[in-house]
N, C-alpha and C positions, 0 to 999 in steps of 0.2 A: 547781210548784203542785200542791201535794197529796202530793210524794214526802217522803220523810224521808232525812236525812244517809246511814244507813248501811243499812238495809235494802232500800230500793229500789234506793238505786244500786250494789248488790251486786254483782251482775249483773259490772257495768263495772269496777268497783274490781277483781272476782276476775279477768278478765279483762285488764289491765292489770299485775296482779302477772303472771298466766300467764306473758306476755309480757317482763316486766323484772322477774326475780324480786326480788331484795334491793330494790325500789322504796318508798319509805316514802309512804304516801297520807293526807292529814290530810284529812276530808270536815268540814265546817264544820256544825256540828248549831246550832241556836238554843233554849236551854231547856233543860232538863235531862233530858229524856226524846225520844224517838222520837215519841212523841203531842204533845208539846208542838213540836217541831219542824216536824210536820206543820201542826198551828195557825199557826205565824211565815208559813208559805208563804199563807197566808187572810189574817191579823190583824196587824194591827201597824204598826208607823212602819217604813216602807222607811230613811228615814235615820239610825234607833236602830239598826237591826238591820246595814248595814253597819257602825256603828259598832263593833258586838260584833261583828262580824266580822273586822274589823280587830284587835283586842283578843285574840281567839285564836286568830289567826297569829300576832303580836306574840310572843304564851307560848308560841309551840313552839319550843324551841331548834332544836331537827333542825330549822325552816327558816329560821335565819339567816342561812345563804351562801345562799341564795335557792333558790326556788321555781317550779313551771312552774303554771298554773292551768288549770282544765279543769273548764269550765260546763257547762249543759242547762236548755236554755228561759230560763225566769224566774233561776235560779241563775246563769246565764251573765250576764245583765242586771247582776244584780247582782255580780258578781265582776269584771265589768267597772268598776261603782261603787268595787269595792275598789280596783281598780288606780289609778283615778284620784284620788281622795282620801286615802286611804293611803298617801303617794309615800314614806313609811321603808318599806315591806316589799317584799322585794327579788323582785317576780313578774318573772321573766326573759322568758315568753312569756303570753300570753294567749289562750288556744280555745275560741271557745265552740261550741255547736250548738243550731239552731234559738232561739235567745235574740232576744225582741221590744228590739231595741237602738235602734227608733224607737215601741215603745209598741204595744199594740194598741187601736183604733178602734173592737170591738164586742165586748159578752159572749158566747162562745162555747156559754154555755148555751142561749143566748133565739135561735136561728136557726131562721129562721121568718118567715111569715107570718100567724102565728095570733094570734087574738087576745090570747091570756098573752105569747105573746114581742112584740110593738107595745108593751102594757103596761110591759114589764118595759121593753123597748130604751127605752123613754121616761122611766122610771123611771131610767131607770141615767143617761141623756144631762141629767137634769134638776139632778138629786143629787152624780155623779161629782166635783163638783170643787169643794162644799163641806168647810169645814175639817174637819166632824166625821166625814165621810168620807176626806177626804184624810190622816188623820190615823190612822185607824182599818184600813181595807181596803187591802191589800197590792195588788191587781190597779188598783184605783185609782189608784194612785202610778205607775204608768204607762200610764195611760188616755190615749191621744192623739188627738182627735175632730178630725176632720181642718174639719169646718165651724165649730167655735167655736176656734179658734187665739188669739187672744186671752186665752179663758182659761183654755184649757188654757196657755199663759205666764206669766197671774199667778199661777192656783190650783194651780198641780200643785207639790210642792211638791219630786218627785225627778226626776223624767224631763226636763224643761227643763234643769233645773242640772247636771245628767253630760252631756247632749248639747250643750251651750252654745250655748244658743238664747236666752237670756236675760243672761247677759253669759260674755265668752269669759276663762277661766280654766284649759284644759286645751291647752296648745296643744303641737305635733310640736316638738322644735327640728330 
C-alpha cells in the first residue's frame, strides 16, 4: 500500500540478489509507470488487477519451469490471490510477510478518539462495502468488519472468495 514494484522494494530485491547472485527477480508493477503502480496499491478492482497479475507472469518465459513468490503486506495478500486463481503458473512456494490474509477491520489512518477519526471510522464502516466502493478502493477489497459479517460475505467482492468463506473452491488435496 503505497510502495511501488521496483523502487521501494529495492532495498529487498538488492538484497536477495546479494545473497543468490544469478537470481532472476520479476517484481509485478501494475500500469506502466512507477506512479501509476503506486495508484493500483489505492485504486482499483482487487480482481482486475490479480488478473493482470497473472497475465505478466504468464509473459515471462524465464518463469515457466516455475517460480518461488515473495509478498509484503497488501502484495503478499494479493499474491496469494495469484496463487490461488491462477493454478497454470507454476509458484512452487509462497511467502509472504506481514500480509492482512484475513483482511483488516479498521483504517489505520483514523485511530483515535477524536472527533475526525469517529467521523471518518463511521464514514468508512457505513460506505466500505457498497459497489461503488467495492469496486473502486483497493483497501476496501479487503475490509473485514468483524460486527457486520454478513456483509462483509455478500459485499466484499475479493477477500471472502480467496478465503472461502463463501463457497469452498480452493481446497489442500
Amino acid at each position: 500500500m503505497g510502495d511501488d514494484c521496483c523502487t521501494n522494494m529495492g532495498p529487498i530485491m538488492n538484497m536477495i540478489k546479494e545473497t543468490i547472485p544469478d537470481v532472476y527477480i520479476h517484481s509485478i508493477m501494475l500500469g506502466n509507470s512507477t506512479k501509476e503502480d503506486v495508484q493500483a496499491s489505492f485504486r482499483g478492482n482487487v480482481n482486475d488487477q490479480i488478473q493482470q497479475a497473472c497475465t505478466l507472469l504468464r509473459n515471462d518465459t524465464k518463469l515457466a519451469s516455475g517460480f518461488y513468490g515473495l509478498g509484503f503486506s497488501q502484495g503478499g495478500l494479493f499474491l496469494r490471490a495469484v496463487l490461488q486463481r491462477c493454478t497454470d503458473l507454476d509458484m512452487k512456494r509462497l511467502i509472504t510477510i506481514g500480509a492482512p490474509h484475513r483482511g483488516v477491520s479498521e483504517a489505520p489512518v483514523f485511530k483515535g478518539n477524536n472527533t475526525i477519526a469517529k467521523i471518518s471510522k463511521g464514514s468508512i464502516n457505513y460506505f466500505v462495502y457498497t459497489s461503488v466502493v467495492q469496486r473502486r478502493i483497493v483497501q476496501a477489497q479487503y475490509f473485514n468488519n468483524p460486527k457486520k459479517q454478513e456483509d462483509y460475505k455478500k459485499y466484499n467482492k475479493f477477500l471472502p472468495d480467496i478465503n472461502n468463506e463463501v463457497s469452498v473452491r480452493n481446497t489442500i488435496d
